[in-house]
N, C-alpha and C positions, 0 to 999 in steps of 0.2 A: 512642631517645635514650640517651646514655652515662649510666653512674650518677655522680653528681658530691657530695660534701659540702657541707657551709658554708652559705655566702650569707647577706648581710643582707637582713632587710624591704626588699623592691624596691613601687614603685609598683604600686596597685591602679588602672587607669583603671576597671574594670568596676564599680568599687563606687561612685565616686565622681560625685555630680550635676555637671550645668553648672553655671555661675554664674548665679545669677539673673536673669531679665530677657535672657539670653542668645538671641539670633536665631539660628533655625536659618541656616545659613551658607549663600551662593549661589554660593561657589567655593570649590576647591580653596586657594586660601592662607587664607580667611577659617576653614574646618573645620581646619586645622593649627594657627591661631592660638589658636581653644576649645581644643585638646589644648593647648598650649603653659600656656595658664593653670590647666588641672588639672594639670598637671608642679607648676607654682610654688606653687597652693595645698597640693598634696600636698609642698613641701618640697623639690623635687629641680630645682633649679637647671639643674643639667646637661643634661635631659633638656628643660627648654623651650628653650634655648638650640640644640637641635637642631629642634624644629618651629620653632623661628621661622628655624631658616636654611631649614628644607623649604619655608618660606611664602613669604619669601622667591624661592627659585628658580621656587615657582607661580606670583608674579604677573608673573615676567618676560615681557615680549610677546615673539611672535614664535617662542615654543618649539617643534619642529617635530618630534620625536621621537615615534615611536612607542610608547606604553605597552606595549601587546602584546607587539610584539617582543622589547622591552626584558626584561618578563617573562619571554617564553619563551627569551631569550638568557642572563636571571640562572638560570633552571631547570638549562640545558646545563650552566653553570660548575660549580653545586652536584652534578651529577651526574659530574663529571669532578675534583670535590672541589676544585675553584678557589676556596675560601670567599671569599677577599677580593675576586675581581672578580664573585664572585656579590653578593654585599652590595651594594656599588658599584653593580652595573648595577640589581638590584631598587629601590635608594631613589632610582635615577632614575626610573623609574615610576612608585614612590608618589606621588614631585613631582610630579609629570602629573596620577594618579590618586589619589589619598589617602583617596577611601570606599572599595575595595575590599580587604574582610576577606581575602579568600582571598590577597593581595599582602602585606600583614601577616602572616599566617601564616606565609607562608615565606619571609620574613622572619627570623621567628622561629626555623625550623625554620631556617637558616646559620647564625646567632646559636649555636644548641644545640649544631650540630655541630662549632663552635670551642668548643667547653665553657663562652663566656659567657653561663653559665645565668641569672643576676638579669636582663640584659638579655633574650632570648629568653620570660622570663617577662612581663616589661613588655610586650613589644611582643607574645605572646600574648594578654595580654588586652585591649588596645588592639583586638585583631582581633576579641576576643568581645564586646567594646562596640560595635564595628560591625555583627556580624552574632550575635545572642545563640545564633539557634537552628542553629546550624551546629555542629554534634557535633564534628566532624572540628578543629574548634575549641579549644572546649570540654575534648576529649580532650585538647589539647597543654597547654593551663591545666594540667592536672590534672599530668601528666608532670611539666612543669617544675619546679613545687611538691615534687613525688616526687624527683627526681633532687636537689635541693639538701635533702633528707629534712626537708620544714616541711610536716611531718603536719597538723599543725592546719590550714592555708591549703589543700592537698591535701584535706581533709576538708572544710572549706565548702564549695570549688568543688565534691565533687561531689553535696553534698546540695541544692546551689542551681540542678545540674543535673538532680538527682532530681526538684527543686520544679516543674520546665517537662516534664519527662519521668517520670514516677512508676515507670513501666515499663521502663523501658528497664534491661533486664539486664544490662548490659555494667558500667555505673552503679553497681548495689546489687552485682555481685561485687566490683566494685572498691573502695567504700567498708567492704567486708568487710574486705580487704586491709588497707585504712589504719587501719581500728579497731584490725585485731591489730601493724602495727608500732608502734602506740602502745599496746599492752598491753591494751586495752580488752575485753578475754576474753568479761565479760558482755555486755558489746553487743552482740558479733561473732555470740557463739553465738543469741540475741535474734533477731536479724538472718538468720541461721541459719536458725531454724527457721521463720518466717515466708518464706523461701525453699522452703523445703520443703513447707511448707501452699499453695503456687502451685503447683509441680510444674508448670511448664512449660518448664524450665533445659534447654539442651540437653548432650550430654556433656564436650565442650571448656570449658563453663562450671564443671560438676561438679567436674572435674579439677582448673582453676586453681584454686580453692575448697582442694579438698582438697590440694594442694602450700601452698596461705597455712597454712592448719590446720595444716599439718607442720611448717613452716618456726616456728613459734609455739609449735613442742613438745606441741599440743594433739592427738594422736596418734588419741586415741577418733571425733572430730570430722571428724579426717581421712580415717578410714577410712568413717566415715557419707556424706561425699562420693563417696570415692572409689566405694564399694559403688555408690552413685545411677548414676555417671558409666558401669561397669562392667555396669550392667543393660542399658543402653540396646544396641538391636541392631547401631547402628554405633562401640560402643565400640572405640576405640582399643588401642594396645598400648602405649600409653605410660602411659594409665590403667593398665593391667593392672602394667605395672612401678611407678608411683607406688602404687601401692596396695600394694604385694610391702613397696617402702620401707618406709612406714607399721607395717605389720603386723611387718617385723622391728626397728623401734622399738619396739612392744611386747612383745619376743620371743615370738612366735607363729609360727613359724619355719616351720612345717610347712604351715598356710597360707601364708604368705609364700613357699614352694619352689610353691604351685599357681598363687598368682595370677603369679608369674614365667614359671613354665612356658607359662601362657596368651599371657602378652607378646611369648614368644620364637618361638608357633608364629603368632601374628599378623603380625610383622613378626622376622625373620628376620634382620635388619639391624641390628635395634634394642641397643644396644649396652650401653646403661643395663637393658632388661631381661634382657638374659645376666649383666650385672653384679648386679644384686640376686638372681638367680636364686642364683649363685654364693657370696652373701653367708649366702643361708639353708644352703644345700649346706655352706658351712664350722660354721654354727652347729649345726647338724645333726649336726655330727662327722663328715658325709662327705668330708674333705680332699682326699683326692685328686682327686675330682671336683670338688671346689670350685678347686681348680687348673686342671685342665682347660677351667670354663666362664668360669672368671674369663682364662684366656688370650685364650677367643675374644672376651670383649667389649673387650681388649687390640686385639687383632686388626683390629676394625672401626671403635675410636675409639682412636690410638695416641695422642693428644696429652690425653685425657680423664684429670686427675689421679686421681682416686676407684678406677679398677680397681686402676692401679702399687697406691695402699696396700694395699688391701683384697688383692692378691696377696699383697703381705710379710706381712699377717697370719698368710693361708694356710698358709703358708711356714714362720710362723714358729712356729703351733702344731702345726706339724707335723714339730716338731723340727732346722728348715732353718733355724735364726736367721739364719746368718750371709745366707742367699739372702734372706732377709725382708728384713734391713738395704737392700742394695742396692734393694728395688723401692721402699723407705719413700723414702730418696733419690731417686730417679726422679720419684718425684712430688711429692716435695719443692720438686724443682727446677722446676717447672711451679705449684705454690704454698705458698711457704715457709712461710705464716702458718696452715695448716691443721693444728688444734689435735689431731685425734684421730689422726692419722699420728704428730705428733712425742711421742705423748702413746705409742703401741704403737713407737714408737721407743724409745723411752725406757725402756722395759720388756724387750725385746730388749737392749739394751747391760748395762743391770742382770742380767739373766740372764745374762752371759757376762761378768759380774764388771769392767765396763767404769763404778765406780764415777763419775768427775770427769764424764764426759760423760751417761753416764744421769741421775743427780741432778740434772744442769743443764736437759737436755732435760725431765727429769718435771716442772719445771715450767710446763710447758703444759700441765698438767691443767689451769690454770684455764680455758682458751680451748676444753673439751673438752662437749658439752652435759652429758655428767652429774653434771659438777663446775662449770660455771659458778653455779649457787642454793647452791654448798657455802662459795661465799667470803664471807667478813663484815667488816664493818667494824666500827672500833673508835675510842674517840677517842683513840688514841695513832699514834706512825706507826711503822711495819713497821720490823721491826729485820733489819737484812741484814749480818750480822756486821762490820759497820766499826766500830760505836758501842761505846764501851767500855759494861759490864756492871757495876761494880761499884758498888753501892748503891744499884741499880735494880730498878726493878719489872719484870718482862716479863709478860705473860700468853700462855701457849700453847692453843691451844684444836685441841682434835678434830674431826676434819673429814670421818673416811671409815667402814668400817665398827671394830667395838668389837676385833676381831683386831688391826688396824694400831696400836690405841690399845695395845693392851696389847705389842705388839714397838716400838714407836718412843718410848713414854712413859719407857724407859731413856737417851734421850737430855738429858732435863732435869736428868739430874744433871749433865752438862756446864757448863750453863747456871748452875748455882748454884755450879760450880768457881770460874765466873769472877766472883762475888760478886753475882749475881742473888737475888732473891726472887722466886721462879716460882709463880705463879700459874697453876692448870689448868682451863683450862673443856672437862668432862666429862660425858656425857650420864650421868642422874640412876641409872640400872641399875647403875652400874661404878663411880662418885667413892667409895663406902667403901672400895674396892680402889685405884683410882688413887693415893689419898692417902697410900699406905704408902709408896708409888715413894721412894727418896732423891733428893734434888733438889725434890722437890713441894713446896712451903710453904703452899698454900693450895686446893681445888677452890674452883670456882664453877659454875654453871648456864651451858650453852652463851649463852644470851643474856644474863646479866650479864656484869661488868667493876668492877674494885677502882676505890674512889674516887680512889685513886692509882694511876697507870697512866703509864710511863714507852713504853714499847713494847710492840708483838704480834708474833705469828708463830704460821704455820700449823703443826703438829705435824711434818706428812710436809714442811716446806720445811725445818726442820731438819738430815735430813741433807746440804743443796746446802748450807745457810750453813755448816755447821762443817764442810766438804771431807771430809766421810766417808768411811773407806776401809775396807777388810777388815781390819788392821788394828788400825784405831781405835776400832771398835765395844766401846762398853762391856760390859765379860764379867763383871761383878760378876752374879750369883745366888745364889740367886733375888732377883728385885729388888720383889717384890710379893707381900706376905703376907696370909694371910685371916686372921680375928679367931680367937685361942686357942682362944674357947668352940666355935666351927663344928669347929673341928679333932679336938678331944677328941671330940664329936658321931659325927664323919662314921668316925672312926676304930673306936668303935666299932660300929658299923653294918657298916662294910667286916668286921672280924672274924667276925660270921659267914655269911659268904657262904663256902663251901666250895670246893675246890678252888685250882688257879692264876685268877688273877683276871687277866682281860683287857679294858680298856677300849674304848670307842669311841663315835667321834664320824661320823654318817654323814651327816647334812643338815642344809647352810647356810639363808643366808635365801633362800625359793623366787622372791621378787621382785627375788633382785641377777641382774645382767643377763647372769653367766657362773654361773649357778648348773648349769646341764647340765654343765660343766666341773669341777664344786666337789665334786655330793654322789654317794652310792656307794648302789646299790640295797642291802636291807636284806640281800636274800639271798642277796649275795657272801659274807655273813660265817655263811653256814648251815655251809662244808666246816669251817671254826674251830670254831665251836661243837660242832661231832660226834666234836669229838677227845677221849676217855676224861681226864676230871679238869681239864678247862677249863669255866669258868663264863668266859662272857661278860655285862660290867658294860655298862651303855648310862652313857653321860657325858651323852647330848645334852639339851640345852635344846630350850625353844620345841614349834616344827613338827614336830620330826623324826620321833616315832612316826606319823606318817601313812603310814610306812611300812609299817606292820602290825610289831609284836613275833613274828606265829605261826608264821614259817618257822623263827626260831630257838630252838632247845632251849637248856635252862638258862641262862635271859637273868634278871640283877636291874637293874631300872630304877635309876639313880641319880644323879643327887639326885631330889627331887618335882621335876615342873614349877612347881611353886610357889615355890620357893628362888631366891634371889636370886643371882646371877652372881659375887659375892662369894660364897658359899659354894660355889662349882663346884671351889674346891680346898682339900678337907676335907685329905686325906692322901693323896697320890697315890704316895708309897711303898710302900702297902700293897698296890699295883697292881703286879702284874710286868710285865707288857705293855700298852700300850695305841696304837691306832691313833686317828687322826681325817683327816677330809677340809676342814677349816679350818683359817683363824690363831688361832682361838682359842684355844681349851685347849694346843696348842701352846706357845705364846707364854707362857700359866703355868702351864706344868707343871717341876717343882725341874731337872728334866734339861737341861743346859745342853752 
C-alpha cells in the first residue's frame, strides 16, 4: 500500500459491540442493517446511509447475479488498475454476499489503491469484524493505520493481534516498528531483547528489525540485529549490505568495507551493496576506488538517488568539486528534499567561493541526521533578516562544534550594528571567551533564554540572513581576547622554552564523524622537530596526546590539560610558527 499522510479518526467496527438485544441476522440486508446502526452509533452518518442503500439492494427479489463472478470480475478490474469499476462490480457482490470478510477486504484493498486510505481502513476492519482470525486481514488493519501514520491505532491493532496470536513473529517485528516511529526507544529495545531470548527469528525478520533500528538512528541495536540476521546460513546479501550501512553510521569503516565486500560476492547484482561498499572505500580515504565501485552500483540501479550523491561526494573530496556538483544534481533531481546531498552541496559551492548559493543551500543541515537533535526551540520567532533590529533582543546560540563558534561568533557584531542586544547562548567551556566578542552583550547557557526575548537565530544561519559575501566578512582582529592575567602567565612560561618555538595542533574530537579527514598522525611532525633549534610546542587540548608525545624530540606540552579553552591563547606572538589540523586555535589565533 502507498505511503499516504493525514486522515481523520475513521470508524472502528471491530471495536465496537452490537446494540443490545440485537438478533443475529437471517439475511443479508438484515446483517447490513446491524452495520448501518454501528455507522450511526459511532457518529458517521455517511457511512450508514450507504449500508442501508447495500440493504436496500439485498432485499430486492428476484436478484439474479452471480456473487462469484462478480468478485472474480471486480478482482480482473483491480488487476488491470480499473479501480472504479473494480469498486462498482465488488459492492455488487457484497449486496448478494455481505458475510464474506475476504470480499471486504478487497474492498478495501481498491479503496487503498485510490489512496482513500480512512475509507479502506473502515472497510478493513469491517472485514476483521467478520472474520477476526484471518491474518491476511488483520495485516491490512495494521497498513492502513500505518500508511495515514496513526501510530497509536497501528499500535492497538497489532497488540490485540498479538492477544489472539502471542507468537506470531511477523506481529512483534512489526509492533517493534511502531514503537520506534513513535520514539518509544525503551520499549522497542524491551521488546528487543525478549526477541532474542526466543531466538527463533528467522533471517528476513532479523534484517527488517535491524533497517527499523537504523532508520531510528539506534545504530548499536541495529547492528545487534543485523549481526543475528548475518549468522544465519542462508543470510542474505542484503543483510550483509544493511549491516555495511549500519556500521558506517557509526564510523567503523573498515568493518563496514567487509561486511559490503560479503554482500557483493553474495549477490553480484546487488546494487545497494556496491554502494555501501563504496561509501566505506571513500571514508577509508581510498577515493579512487570508492569511484570506481560507487560507478558500478550506478551501473545496476541507474534511477537509485543515494549512489548519484555519494559519487559527488567522492568527487568532491577528491578535489573534482566541480564533477561532485553535477552528480549532487542528478540526484537531486530524482529527490530534491534529500537533506545530506543538498547539505555536501552546499559545502562544495562554499568551497569554490560560490557564497549566495552555498549559504542558502547550507541550510538543509537541519534536514541532515546529524544536525536534526542540534535545532532548538525558543519562545521567540526566528529572525530571517526582514524584521527590523533596532531595540531588540536576539538571542544567537551555538549549534556545531567550539571551532565554528569561534570563526562565525564575529558575525554578531553585525547584528548589534543594527541596534540589537545580542544575546549568546554558548557552551559553558568557551562563554568567558565568547563574551569578549564586540557585538555580544550577554552569554547565556545553551538551554537558557533572556526573560525578554524578541527573536532567535542559529549562529551558522547567520551568514544566509545577512547575504555574506567575501567581501563582507568582518576583518576587525583579533575579535576575541583572553583575560590579561592568563596572558602575562602564559607569556611567561613560553619565555623559557628555548629555541624557535613551533606550535601545533594534531587531533580533533575522535567521535566527530570526519575526524580521519581532520587529525595528523603525531609523527609527521618528527622531520620538524629534528631541525637543529626548533622546539616543538603541542597547543592541543583534550585527547590529542593519545598520540604518544615519544616520536617527537624537544616537545613542551602547552597549556596543561587542565586549563580552560579560554586560556589556549596566552600569547601566541611569542610563537613563530604554529601548525593545526582544526578550526580552532585557528579561528583565535592574533593572525588574521
Amino acid at each position: 500500500m502507498n505511503q499516504a499522510t493525514g486522515g481523520a479518526d475513521e470508524l472502528n467496527l471491530t471495536e465496537l459491540p452490537m446494540p443490545a438485544g440485537t438478533p443475529d441476522p437471517s439475511s443479508e440486508a438484515e446483517l447490513l442493517t446491524q452495520f448501518a446502526e454501528l455507522a450511526l452509533a459511532a457518529g458517521r452518518a455517511d457511512l450508514a446511509g450507504e449500508y442501508l442503500r447495500r440493504a436496500a439492494c439485498a432485499a430486492q427479489p428476484g436478484n439474479s447475479e452471480n456473487p462469484e463472478q462478480l468478485h472474480a470480475t471486480a478482482i480482473q478490474f483491480l488487476n488491470q488498475q480499473r479501480f472504479a469499476e473494480a469498486e462498482q462490480t465488488i459492492l455488487r457482490a457484497i449486496r448478494l454476499r455481505p458475510r464474506e470478510s475476504v470480499w471486504h477486504d478487497h474492498l478495501g484493498v481498491i479503496l487503498a489503491r485510490q489512496n482513500r486510505l480512512p475509507e479502506a481502513e473502515a472497510t478493513f476492519r469491517l472485514a476483521a469484524r467478520l472474520d477476526p482470525a484471518n491474518t491476511g486481514v488483520v495485516r491490512n488493519v495494521i497498513q492502513a493505520c500505518l500508511d495515514q501514520r496513526k501510530y497509536p491505532e497501528a499500535e492497538a491493532a497489532v497488540r490485540a493481534a498479538l492477544d489472539r496470536e502471542p507468537r506470531n513473529d511477523e506481529f512483534r517485528v512489526q509492533l517493534v516498528t511502531i514503537l520506534l516511529e513513535q520514539r518509544k526507544s525503551d520499549d522497542a529495545r524491551a521488546l528487543l531483547d525478549n526477541l532474542f531470548a526466543a531466538k527463533r527469528f528467522q533471517p528476513a525478520f532479523w534484517d527488517k528489525l535491524g533497517v527499523s533500528f537504523g532508520s531510528a538512528g539506534l545504530f548499536p541495536e541495529a547492528e545487534r540485529c543485523l549481526r543475528e540476521a548475518t549468522r544465519h546460513p542462508a543470510a542474505s546479501a542484503t543483510s550483509y549490505g544493511n549491516l555495511a550501512a549500519a556500521l558506517g553510521k557509526m564510523n567503523r569503516w573498515s568493518e563496514a568495507e567487509v561486511a559490503a565486500r560479503q554482500a557483493t560476492r553474495l549477490d553480484p547484482k546487488l546494487a545497494m551493496g556496491w554502494g555501501n561498499l563504496g561509501n566505506a572505500l571513500r571514508d577509508l580515504g581510498r577515493l579512487d576506488e570508492a569511484e570506481r565501485v560507487i560507478r558500478e552500483a550506478i551501473r545496476l540501479d541507474p534511477k537509485a538517488p543515494d549512489p548519484l550523491g555519494n559519487l559527488g561526494l567522492a568527487l568532491a573530496m577528491n578535489g573534482r568539486v566541480r564533477e561532485g556538483l553535477e552528480w549532487y544534481d542528478r540526484s537531486l533531481a530524482l529527490r530534491p528534499d534529500a537533506g545530506e546531498v543538498r547539505f555536501n552541496r552546499a559545502i562544495a559551492l562554499l568551497s569554490l567561493g560560490e557564497y549566495e548559493k552555498g549559504w542558502a543551500e547550507y541550510e538543509w543541515r537541519w534536514r541532515t541526521d546529524q544536525m536534526k537533535t542540534h535545532q532548538r526551540k525558543y519562545p521567540a520567532p526566528h529572525w530571517d533578516g526582514k524584521q527590523p533590529l533596532a531595540k531588540k533582543t536576539i538571542l544567537v546560540h551555538s549549534e556545531q562544534g567550539i571551532g565554528d563558534t569561534f570563526q562565525f561568533i564575529r558575525l554578531t557584531s553585525e547584528l548589534a550594528a543594527q541596534g540589537a542586544f545580542v544575546v549568546f547562548a554558548s557552551p559553558p567551556e568557551i562563554a568567558d571567551l565568547v563574551k569578549t566578542c564586540p557585538g555580544v552583550g550577554q552569554v547565556c547557557a545553551l538551554n537558557e533564554a533572556p526573560a525578554r526575548l524578541d527573536f532567535h537565530a542559529a549562529l551558522m544561519s547567520l551568514p544566509y540572513i545577512l547575504k555574506l559575501r567575501a567581501e563582507s566578512i568582518p576583518n576587525r582582529a583579533p575579535y576575541l581576547t583572553p583575560p590579561q592575567e592568563a596572558v602575562a602567565r602564559w607569556r611567561n612560561r613560553l619565555a623559557g622554552i628555548p629555541g624557535r618555538k613551533v606550535g601545533i595542533v594534531w587531533q580533533g574530537n575522535p567521535k566527530h564523524i570526519g575526524d580521519r579527514w581532520r587529525s595528523i598522525p603525531l609523527t609527521r611532525f618528527a622531520p620538524l622537530a629534528s631541525i637543529p633549534g626548533v622546539t616543538i610546542v603541542s597547543l592541543q587540548k583534550g585527547s590529542g596526546p593519545s598520540n604518544s608525545l615519544r616520536p617527537v624530540s624537544r616537545f613542551s606540552t602547552w597549556p596543561p590539560r587542565s586549563a580552560r579553552t579560554s586560556a589556549t591563547r596566552p600569547d601566541w606572538s611569542r610563537i613563530s610558527t604554529w601548525f593545526w589540523q582544526s578550526t580552532r586555535p585557528s579561528f583565535i589565533s592574533p593572525a588574521r
